[in-house]
N, C-alpha and C positions, 0 to 999 in steps of 0.2 A: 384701412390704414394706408394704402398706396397711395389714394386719390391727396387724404389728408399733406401726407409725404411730399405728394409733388409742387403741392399749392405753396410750401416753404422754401421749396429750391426754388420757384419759382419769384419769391420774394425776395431772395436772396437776392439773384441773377440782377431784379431790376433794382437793388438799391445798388449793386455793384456800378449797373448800367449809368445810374443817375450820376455816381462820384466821377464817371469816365467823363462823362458829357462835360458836366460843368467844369473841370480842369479842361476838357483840350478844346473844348468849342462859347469862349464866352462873348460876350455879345459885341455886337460889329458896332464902330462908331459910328455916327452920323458921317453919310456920305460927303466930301469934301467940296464944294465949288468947282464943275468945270477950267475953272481959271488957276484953281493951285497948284503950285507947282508938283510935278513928277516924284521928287524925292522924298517927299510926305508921306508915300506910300511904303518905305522902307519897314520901318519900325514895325508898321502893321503884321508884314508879315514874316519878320523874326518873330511877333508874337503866336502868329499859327505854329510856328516851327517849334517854339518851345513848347508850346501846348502839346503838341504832336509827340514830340520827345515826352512828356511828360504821360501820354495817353498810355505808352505802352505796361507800364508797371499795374495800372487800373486795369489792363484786360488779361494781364496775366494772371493778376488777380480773382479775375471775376473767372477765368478759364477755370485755376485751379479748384473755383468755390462749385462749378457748373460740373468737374471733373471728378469729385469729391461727392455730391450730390448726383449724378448718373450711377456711380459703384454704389453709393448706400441703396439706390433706388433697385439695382439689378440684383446685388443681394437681399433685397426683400423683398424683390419679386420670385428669386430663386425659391426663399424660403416660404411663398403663400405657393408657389407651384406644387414644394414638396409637400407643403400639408396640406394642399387639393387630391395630389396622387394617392394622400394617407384616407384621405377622407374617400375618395373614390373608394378604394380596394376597401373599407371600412362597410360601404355602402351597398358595395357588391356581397360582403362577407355576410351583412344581414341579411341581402335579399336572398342569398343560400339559403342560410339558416330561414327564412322567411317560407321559403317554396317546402325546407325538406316537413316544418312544421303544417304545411298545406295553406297555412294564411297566405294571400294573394289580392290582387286587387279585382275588384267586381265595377266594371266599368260601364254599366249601363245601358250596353246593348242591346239595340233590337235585338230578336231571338233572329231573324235573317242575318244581321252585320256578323253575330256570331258563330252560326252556323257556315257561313261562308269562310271563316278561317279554319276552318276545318278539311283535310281532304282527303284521306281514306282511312280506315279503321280495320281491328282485329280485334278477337274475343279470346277471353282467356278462358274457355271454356270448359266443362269438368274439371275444375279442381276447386273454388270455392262454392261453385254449387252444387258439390258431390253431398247428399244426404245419408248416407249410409254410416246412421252412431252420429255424435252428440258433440264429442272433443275436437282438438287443434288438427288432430287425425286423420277427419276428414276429407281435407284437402285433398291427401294423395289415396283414398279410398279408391279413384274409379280407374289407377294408374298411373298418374301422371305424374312427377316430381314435387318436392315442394317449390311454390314458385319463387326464383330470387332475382335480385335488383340485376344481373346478367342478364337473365330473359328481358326482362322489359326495357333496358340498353340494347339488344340487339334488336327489338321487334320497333324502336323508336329510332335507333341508327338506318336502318334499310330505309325508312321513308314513311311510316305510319304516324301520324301525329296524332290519332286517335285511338284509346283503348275502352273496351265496353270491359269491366270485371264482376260478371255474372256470380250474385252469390247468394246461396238457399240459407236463410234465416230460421224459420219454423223448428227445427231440432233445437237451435242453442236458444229460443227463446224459455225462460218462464210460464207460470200458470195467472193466469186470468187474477185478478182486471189489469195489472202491472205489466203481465208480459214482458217482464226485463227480457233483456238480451245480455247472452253469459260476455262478462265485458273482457275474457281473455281473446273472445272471436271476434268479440269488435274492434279491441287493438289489433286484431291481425290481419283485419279488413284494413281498417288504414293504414297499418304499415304497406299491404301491397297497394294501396291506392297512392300514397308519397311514393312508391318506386315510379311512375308517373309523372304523376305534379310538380317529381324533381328534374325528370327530363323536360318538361314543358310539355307534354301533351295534354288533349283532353282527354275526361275521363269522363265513362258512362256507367254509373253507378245502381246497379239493380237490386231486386228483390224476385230470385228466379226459384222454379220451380216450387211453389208455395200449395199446388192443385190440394194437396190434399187437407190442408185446412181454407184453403182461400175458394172456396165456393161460390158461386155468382148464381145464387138464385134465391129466392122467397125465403126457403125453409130455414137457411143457413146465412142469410143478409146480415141478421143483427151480430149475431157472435162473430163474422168476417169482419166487419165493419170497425169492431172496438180494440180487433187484433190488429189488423190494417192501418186505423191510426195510431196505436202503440208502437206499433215500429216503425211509423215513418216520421215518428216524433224524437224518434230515440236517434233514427240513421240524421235525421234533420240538425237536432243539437248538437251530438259528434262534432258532425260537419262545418258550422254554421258560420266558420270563419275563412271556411275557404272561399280562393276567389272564383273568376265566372268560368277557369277550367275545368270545374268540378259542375256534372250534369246529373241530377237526378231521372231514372228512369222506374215509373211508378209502377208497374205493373207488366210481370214476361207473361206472353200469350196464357191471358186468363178467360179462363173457360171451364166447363162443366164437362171433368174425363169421362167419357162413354158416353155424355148424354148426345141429345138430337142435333145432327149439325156440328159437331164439335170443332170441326176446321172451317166449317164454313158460313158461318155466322152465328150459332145458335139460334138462340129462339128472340123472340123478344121479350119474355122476362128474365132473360140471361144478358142481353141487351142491358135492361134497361136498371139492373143491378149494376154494370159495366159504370154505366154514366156516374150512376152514385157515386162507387169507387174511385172513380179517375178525381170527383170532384173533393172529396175526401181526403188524399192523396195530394193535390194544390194546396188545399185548407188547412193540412195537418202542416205541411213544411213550411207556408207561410206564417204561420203563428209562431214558429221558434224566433223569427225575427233578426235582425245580422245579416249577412249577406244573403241568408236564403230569402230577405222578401223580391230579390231581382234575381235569383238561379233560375237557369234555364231549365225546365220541368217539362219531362213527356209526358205524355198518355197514348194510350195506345187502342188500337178495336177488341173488339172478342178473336180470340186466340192470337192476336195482333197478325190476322189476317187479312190480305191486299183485294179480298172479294168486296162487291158491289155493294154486300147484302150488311158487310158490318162495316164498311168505310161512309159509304151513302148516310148512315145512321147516325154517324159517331157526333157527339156532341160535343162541340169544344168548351170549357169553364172560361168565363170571361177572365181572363188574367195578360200581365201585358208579355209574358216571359216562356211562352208558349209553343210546343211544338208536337210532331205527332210522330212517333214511333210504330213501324210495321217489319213484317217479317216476310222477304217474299224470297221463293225456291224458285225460278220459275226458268224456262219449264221442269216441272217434276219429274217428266221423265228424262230429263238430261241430268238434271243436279241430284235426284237420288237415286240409286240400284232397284231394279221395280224388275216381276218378271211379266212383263206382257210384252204385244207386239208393237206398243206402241213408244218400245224405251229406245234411250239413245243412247249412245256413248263417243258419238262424233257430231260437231258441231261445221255444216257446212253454209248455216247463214241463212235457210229452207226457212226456221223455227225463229226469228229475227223479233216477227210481229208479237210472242206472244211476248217477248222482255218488252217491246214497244208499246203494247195496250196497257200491260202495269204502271207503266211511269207515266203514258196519258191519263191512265184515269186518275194517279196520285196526282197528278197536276191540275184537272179541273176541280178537282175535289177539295180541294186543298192549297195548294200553291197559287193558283190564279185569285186565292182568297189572304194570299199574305200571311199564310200557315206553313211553316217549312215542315220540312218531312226527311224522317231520317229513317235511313232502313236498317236496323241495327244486327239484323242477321241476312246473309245472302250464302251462297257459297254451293259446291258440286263438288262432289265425291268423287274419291278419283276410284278409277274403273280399269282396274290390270295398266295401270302408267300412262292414260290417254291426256295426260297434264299437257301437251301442246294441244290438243283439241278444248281443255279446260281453259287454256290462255284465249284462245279465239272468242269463247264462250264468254268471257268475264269481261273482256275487248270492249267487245259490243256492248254489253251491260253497263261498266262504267260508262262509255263514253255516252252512253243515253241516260245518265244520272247524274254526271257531269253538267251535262249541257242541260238541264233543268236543277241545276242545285239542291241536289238528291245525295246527302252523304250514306256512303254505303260501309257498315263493319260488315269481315269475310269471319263466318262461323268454325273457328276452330276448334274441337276437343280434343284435338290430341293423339288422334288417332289415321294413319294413313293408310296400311297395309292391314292392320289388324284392330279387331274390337267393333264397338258397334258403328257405324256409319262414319264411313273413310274421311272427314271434311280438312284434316287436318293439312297445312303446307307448311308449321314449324316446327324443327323437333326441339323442345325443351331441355331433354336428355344429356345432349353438346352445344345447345344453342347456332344449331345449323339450319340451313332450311332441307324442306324436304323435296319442296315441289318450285325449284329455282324460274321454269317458265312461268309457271302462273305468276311467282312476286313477280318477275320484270316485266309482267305485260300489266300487270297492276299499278305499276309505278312509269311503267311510259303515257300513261293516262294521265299521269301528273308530272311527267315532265322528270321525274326524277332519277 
């Protein structure tokens, strides 16, 4: 309407222009003869003069029609302003509503361009994957609070823009071939997954602690296999609308409990069950179709451990949205309470190489192959308050994950003085932290 609008003042203007001209400026006679006389020239120009007197009333004219047309113009431009400002705040009010629903945009990205908007992470560990009973209950079975939209404001406010929400499935599922999943636990999975996706973070969405139906060998393949894609067809659908903040993470450190190897690669027909699964796992979530044929999908090793023996192995599924998930402690004797002579609980920089050989060999392994790598659990116990020796420790760590484009989530359950293995530095309880060195040496790694 503006352009239209102008193009008519604009026509105005020049018929006004036109009536001016021809009253004060009409055509000159033919030039006189050098020889005529002087006084011939009179007449001439009482005619400019009167024309001149005559001009003014034409521009007042044409002022007030130009004066007249600039106020209609500014009033309608005021008025597409204000219904821009309506239509903005309109547009923001959907993209709210757009995020709290999880719908988002899925933008294409290499699984690197993506991965690199990321830049450090935290797990909300034991409370949706606490197994203990069936119900909504769950959750705070192993302790912990229920979780609400405050926690994940405050653990997104410090500086985390990534959350992994670890959650055990196998109790609220159904019985065979269906395997539903009870759908009050699945609203309640997305409801903590939207406390997220409303902050803007990513989210690393699992299927944890499963060992005891999810077996990785021969005897137990087929019947895993048809549970395995039931529910990652069922978490896939859910989902399938969200955009590319939303990360599938297909399998937590799967392995065969007790058997041969269990942390350290297993066997190779534990192996090679793995492969299956990872591949199953792609296949199940791209077949629901929607934005999960371009979600960024992990896989992971046997036990998604950082050894030679199941990294070396791992087989990637051809797919373009691809990344690789691992779990590494390292060193064990720093980051867990161990009683031998070879534990630590002071960090003076001696133990450097052995964080540096993990991130080298995730790096030929993998990254110099255009395979990113996320480590979706890291983290060290605190040990009688030695949290400034934990900050030195994790220092080092990120900035050697950092500098090879290694996202690291810090494994927290919950727990820091008391319960089983100390990992925790938020407390839930008040939404405080626990272990203030460790976040600020986490977050001067990135600047924040």
């Amino acid at each position: 309407m503006k352009r239209k609008h102008l193009k008519l003042t604009l026509a105005v203007l020049m018929s006004a222009a036109l009536l001016a001209g021809c009253t004060a400026y009409p055509a000159a006679p033919a030039a006189p003869a050098q020889e005529a006389p002087a006084e011939e020239e009179a007449p001439a120009e009482e005619s400019v003069e009167e024309a001149a007197e005559e001009e003014a009333p034409a521009e007042e004219a044409a002022e007030e029609i130009s004066e007249e047309a600039a106020e209609e113009t500014t009033e309608e431009e005021a008025s597409e302003e204000e219904a821009g400002a309506e239509e903005t705040e309109e547009a923001a009010e959907a993209a709210s509503e757009s995020a709290a629903s999880g719908e988002g945009e899925m933008r294409d990205l290499t699984p690197a361009e993506l991965v690199a908007e990321m830049n450090t992470g935290w797990n909300l560990g034991n409370s949706l994957d606490a197994f203990d009973g069936k119900g909504l209950d769950t959750e705070t079975s192993w302790g912990n609070p229920k979780t609400t939209k405050e926690m994940i404001d405050t653990i997104s406010g410090r500086g985390f823009n990534t959350i992994r929400i670890p959650v055990t499935w196998g109790p609220h599922m159904g019985e065979a071939p269906e395997y539903l999943v009870d759908e009050a636990w699945m609203d309640r999975v997305q409801e903590v997954v939207d406390y997220a996706i409303d902050d803007g973070m990513f989210v690393i969405l699992d299927t944890h602690h499963e060992e005891m139906w999810r077996i990785p060998d021969d005897a137990h393949i087929e019947a895993v296999s048809a549970q395995h894609i039931a529910l990652w067809t069922q978490i896939a659908e859910r989902f399938k609308d969200y955009g590319d903040h939303l990360i599938f993470d297909g399998l937590n450190e799967p392995r065969v409990k007790d058997g041969p190897n269990e942390w350290n690669g297993g066997t190779s027909e534990g192996r090679a069950c793995l492969t299956r699964l990872n591949q199953e796992f792609v296949d199940a979530v791209r077949a629901t179709g929607g934005n999960n044929e371009k979600r960024l999908l992990l896989i992971t090793s046997f036990a998604s451990s950082a050894v030679i023996q199941t990294i070396g192995s791992l087989k990637i599924p051809e797919d373009d949205h691809i990344a690789v998930s691992i779990h590494a402690y390292t060193p064990y004797g720093f980051t867990y309470k161990v009683d031998a002579d070879w534990a630590l609980s002071e960090w003076d920089g001696s133990h450097n190489y052995e964080i540096d050989k993990v991130i080298f060999d995730l790096k030929r392994i993998f990254l110099d192959k255009g395979i990113p790598v996320l480590i979706t659990e890291y983290g060290a116990q605190n040990k009688d308050g030695n949290d400034e020796e934990v900050a030195k420790w994790v220092t080092h760590y990120l900035e050697e994950a950092k500098e090879n484009g290694i996202v690291c989530v810090w494994w927290d359950n919950g727990c820091y003085t008391d319960g089983n293995e100390q990992f925790a530095i938020f407390n839930r309880h008040d939404c405080t932290w626990y272990s203030e060195p460790v976040v600020d040496a986490i977050m001067a790694v990135f600047g924040k």
